[in-house]
C-alpha positions as CSV (number, residue, x, y, z in Angstrom):
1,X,-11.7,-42.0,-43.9
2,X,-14.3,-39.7,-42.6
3,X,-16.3,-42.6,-40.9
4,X,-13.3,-43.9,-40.0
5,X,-12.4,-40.4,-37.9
6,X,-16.0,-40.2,-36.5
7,X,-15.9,-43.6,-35.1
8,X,-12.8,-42.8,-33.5
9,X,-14.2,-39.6,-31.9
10,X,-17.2,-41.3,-31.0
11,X,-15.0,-44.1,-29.3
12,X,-13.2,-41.2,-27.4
13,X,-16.1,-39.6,-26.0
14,X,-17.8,-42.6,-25.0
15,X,-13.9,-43.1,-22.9
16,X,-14.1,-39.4,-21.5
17,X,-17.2,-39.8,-20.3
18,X,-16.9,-42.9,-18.4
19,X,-13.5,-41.6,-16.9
20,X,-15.4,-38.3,-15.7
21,X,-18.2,-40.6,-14.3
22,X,-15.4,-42.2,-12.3
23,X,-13.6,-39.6,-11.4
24,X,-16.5,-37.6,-10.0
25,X,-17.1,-41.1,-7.2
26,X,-14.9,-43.1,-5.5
27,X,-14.6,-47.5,-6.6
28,X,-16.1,-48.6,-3.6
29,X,-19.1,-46.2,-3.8
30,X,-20.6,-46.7,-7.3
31,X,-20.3,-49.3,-10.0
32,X,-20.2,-48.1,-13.8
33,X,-21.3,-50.4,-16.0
34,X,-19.0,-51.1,-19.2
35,X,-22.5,-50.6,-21.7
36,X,-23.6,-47.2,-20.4
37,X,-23.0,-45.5,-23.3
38,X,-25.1,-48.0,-24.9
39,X,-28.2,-47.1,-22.8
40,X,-31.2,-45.4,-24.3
41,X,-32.6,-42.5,-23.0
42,X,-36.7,-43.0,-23.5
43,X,-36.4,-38.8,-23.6
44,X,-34.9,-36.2,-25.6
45,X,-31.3,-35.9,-25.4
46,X,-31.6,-31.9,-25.4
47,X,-33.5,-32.3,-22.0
48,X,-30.3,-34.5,-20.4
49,X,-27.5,-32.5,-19.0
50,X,-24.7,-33.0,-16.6
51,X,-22.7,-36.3,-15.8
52,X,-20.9,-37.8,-13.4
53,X,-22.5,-39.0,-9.8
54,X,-22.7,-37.6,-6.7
55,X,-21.0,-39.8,-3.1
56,X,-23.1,-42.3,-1.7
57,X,-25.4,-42.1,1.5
58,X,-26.4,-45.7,3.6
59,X,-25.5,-45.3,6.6
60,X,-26.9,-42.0,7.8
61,X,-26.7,-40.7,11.5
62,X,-28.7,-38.9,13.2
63,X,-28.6,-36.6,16.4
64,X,-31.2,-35.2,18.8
65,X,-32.5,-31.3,18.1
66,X,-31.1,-30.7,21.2
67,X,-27.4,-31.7,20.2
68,X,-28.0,-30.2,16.8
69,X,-28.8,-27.0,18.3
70,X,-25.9,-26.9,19.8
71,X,-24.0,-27.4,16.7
72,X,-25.3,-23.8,15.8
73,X,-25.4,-25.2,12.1
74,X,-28.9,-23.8,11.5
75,X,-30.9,-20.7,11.4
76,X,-34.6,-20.6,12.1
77,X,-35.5,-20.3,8.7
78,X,-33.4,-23.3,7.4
79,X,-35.4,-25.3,5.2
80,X,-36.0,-29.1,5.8
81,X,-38.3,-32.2,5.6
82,X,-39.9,-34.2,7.9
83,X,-40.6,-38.1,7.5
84,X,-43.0,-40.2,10.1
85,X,-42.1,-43.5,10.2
86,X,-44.1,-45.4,13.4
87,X,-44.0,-42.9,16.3
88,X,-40.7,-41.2,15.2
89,X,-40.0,-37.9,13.5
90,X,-36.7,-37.9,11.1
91,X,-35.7,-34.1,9.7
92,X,-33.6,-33.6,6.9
93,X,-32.2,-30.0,6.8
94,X,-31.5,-28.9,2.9
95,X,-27.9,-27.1,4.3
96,X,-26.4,-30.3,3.9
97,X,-28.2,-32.8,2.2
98,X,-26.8,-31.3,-1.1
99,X,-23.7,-32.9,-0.1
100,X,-25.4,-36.4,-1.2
101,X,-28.9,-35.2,-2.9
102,X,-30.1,-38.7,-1.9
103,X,-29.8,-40.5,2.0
104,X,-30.5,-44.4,1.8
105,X,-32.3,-45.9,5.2
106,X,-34.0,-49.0,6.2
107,X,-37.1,-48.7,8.8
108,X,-37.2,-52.2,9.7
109,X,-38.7,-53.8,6.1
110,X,-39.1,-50.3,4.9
111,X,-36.4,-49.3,2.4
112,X,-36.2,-45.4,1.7
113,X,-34.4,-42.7,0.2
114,X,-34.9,-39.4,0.6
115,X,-33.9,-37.3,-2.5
116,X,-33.7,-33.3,-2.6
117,X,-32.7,-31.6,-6.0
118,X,-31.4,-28.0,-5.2
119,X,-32.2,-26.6,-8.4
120,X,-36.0,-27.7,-8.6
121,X,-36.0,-27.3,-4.9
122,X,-38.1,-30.5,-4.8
123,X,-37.7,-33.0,-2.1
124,X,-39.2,-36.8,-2.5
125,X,-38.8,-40.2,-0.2
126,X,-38.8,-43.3,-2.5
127,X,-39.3,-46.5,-1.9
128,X,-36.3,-48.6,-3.0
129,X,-37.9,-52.0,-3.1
130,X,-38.7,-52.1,-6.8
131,X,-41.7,-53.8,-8.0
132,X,-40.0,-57.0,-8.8
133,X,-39.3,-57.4,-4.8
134,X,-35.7,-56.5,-6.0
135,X,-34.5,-53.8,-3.3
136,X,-32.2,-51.1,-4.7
137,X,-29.8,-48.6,-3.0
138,X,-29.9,-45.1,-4.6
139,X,-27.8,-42.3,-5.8
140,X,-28.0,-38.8,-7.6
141,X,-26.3,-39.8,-10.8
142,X,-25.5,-36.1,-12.0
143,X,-27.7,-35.9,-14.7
144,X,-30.5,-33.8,-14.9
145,X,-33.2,-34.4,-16.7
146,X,-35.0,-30.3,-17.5
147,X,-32.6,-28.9,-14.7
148,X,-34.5,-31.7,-12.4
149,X,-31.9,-34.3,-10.6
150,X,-31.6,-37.9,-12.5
151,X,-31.9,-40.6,-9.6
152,X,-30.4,-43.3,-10.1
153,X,-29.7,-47.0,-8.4
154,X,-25.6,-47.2,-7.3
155,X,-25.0,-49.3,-10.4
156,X,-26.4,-46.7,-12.8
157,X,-28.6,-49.4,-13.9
158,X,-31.8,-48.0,-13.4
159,X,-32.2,-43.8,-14.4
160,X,-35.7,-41.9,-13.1
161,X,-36.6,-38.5,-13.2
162,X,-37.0,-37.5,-9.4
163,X,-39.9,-35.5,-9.6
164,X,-42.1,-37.2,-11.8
165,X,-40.2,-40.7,-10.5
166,X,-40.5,-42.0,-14.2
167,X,-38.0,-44.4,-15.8
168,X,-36.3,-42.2,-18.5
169,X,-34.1,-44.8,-20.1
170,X,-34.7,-48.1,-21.6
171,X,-34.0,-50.3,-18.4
172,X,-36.1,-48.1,-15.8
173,X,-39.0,-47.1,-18.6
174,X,-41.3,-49.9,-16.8
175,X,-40.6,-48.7,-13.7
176,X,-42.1,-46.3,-11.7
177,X,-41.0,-45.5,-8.7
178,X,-43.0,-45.3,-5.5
179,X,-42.7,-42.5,-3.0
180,X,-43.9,-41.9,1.0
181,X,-45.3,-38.5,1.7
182,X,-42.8,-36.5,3.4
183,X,-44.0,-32.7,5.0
184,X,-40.8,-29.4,3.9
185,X,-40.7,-27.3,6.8
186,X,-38.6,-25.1,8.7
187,X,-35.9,-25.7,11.7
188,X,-38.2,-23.1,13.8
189,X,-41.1,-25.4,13.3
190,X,-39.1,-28.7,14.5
191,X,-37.7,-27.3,17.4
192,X,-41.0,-25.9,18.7
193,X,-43.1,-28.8,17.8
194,X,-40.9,-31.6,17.2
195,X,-38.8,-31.5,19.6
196,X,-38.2,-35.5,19.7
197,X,-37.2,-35.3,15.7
198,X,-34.3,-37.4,14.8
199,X,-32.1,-34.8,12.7
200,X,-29.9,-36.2,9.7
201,X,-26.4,-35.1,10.9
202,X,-23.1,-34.6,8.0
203,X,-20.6,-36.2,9.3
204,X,-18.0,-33.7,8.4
205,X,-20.2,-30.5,8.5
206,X,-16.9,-28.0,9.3
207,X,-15.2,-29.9,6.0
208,X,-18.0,-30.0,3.3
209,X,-18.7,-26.3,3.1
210,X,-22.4,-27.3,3.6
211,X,-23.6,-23.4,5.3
212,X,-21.6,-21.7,2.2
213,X,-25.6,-21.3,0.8
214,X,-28.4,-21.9,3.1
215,X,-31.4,-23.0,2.0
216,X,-34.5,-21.0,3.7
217,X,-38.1,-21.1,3.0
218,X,-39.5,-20.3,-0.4
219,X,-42.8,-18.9,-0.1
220,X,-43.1,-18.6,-3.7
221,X,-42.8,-22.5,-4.5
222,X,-46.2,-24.4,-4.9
223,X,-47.5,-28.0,-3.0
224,X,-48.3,-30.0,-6.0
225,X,-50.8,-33.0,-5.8
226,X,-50.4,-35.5,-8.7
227,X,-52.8,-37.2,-10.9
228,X,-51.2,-40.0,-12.4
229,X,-52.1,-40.7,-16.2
230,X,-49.5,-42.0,-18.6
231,X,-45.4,-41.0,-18.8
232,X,-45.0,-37.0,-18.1
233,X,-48.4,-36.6,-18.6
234,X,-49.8,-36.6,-15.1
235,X,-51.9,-33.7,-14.2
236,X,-50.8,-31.5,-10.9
237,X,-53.2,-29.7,-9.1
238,X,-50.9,-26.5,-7.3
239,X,-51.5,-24.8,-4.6
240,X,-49.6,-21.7,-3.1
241,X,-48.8,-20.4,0.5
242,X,-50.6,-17.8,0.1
243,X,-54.1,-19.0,0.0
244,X,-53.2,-20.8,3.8
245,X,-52.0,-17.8,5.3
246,X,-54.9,-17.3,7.7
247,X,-54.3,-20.7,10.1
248,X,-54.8,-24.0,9.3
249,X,-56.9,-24.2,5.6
250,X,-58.2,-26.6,3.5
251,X,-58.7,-27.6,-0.7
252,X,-60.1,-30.1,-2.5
253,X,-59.3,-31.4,-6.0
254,X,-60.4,-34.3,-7.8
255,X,-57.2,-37.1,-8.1
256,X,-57.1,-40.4,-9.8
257,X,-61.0,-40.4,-9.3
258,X,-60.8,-40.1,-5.5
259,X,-61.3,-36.7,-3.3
260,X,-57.9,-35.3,-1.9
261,X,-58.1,-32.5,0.4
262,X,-54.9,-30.0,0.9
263,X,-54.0,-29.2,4.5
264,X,-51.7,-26.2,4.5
265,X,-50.8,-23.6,6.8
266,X,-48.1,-20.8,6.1
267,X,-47.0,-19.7,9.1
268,X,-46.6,-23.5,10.8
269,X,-44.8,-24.0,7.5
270,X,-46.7,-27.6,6.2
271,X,-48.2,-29.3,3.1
272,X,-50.1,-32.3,3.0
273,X,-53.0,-33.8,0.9
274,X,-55.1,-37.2,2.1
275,X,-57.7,-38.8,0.1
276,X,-61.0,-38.8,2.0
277,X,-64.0,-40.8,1.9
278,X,-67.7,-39.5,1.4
279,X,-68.8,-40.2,5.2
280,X,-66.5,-38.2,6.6
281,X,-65.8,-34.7,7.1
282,X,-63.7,-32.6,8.4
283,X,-62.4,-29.2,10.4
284,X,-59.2,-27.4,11.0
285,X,-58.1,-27.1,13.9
286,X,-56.5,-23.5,15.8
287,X,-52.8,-23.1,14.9
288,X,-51.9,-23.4,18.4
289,X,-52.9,-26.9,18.5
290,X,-50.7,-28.1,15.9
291,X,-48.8,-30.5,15.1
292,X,-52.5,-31.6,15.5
293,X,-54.3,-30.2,12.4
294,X,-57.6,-31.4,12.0
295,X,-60.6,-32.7,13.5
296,X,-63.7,-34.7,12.0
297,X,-67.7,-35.7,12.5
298,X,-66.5,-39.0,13.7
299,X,-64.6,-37.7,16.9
300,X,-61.2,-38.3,15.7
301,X,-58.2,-35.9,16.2
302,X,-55.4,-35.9,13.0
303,X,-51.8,-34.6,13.4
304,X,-50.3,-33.1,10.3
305,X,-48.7,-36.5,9.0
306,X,-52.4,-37.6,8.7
307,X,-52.1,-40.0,11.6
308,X,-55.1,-40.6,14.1
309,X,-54.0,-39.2,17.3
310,X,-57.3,-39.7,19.6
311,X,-60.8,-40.8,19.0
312,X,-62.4,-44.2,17.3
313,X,-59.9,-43.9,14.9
314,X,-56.7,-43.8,17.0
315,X,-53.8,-45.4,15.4
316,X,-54.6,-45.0,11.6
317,X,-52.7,-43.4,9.2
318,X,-55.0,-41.1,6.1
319,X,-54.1,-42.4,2.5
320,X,-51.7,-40.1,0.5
321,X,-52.1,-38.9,-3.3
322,X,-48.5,-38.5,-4.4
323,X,-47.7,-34.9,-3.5
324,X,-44.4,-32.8,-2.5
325,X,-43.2,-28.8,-2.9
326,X,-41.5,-27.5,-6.0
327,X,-40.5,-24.2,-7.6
328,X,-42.9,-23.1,-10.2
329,X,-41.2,-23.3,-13.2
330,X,-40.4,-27.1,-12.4
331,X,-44.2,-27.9,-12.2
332,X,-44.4,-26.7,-15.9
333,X,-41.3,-27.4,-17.5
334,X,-41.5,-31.6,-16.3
335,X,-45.2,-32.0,-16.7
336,X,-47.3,-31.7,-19.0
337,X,-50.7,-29.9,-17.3
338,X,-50.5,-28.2,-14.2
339,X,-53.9,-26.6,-12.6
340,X,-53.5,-23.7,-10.1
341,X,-55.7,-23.2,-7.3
């Protein structure tokens, strides 16, 4: 009798939980798959919270800064990221990307997603063409995996964590994501310096309650600059604000056997890391010349997404080590060693 009871309860949760997941999205928005209570997390269960899935983003639109300035929807400080694709700027401002925590978009063959998780204040752009050429459109499943957003593809197929983009059940363990460098700024810095950004825009800002809780700068977060070992093992080399607080400065660390150096500057509000080759070197260049950042014994001029802007060079694009901003306590509690500089 008593299995008989805990089968019964077990049959009922399994039911609740697929009618909250449904409940939480609409049909047309989100397939749930009739075994996903069979699915195997590749984690700890105590680590998993949360459930149901959050509305999803394809078909984004986007407005000048101009016309989003005269939205009056953001402050200066209003945090946001920035994503270079060819000669264009796209901005994603955190006050209402919450609404979706992930924004599908094609660039020609190029398949994104850009993905910000409020609570680990992290923001990532992944690359939905899976290894298996199989090209996947992507959601926030509600989940959290140690307080840090579950991504998931729109048929809850495929579960990752989003900032170590690892596979944390049985059908995504394989599969690791890959990610294009994006640079978290501020609305300040876009309007001054990017003035031809392309700027994400809600399409029913008044109605989603988006600038209920802002999201400004964080000066206390860290850049972190991964080196990839096994599952939640990768090392992160972190760096704060802080020690770039006197113009344009530069780091160095030792990732996945290659030299990245750290380009950071906290009042133009920017992050990136490049891996750089033994015949080159390179100098940062005055604040007042950004977005161009750097210069080099070859005569080349780099802007701040790492792309050639004049000289021999002109044209190329600097390789990336995976790297992004996070809040402290997310860099220790999803991976395993973290190195501060």
């Amino acid at each position: 009798m008593k299995a008989m009871l805990y089968l019964i309860n077990m049959k009922s949760f399994f039911l609740c939980t697929l009618l909250l997941l449904v409940g939480c999205s609409t049909s047309n928005e989100v397939n749930i798959p009739d075994d996903i209570e069979t699915s195997i997390w590749c984690v700890s269960e105590d680590n998993i919270a949360g459930s149901g899935t959050y509305e999803l983003m394809d078909d984004p639109q986007y407005v000048s800064v101009t016309e989003m300035e005269t939205m009056d929807v953001l402050n200066e400080n209003s945090r946001m990221a920035l994503l270079n694709i060819d000669d264009k700027i796209y901005a994603y401002p955190y006050d209402y990307t919450n609404k979706y925590e992930v924004i599908n978009d094609s660039f020609g063959d190029l398949h994104l997603a850009f993905s910000y998780c409020p609570q680990t204040e992290s923001a990532r752009c992944f690359n939905r063409k899976l290894s298996d050429n199989q090209t996947i459109k992507m959601i926030a499943s509600g989940f959290l995996f140690k307080d840090n957003q579950v991504a998931s593809d729109s048929d809850l197929k495929y579960f990752w964590s989003q900032m170590s983009s690892e596979g944390l059940r049985e059908e995504s363990k394989e599969i690791r994501l890959s990610t294009v460098n994006i640079i978290e700024s501020a609305w300040s810095i876009v309007k001054d310096h990017f003035p031809n950004a392309l700027v994400f825009n809600h399409p029913d800002f008044v109605g989603c309650n988006c600038d209920e809780e802002p999201t400004p700068i964080n000066y206390n977060n860290q850049f972190g600059v991964i080196h990839e070992r096994n599952v939640f093992s990768d090392i992160t080399h972190l760096f704060n604000y802080d020690n770039f607080k006197n113009g344009i400065g530069l780091d160095y660390a030792i990732v996945n056997g290659k030299t990245a150096m750290v380009v950071g500057s906290k009042n133009k509000i920017f992050f990136n890391a490049f891996y750089i080759s033994s015949t080159m070197s390179f100098t940062p260049l005055n604040e007042d010349q950004f977005p161009n950042i750097l210069s080099d014994n070859e005569g080349n001029i780099w802007n701040a997404f790492g792309v050639a802007i004049e000289g021999p060079r002109l044209g190329e694009r600097l390789s990336n080590p995976k790297s992004y901003v996070a809040a402290p306590w997310a860099w220790k509690d999803i991976f395993e060693e973290t190195i501060i500089h």
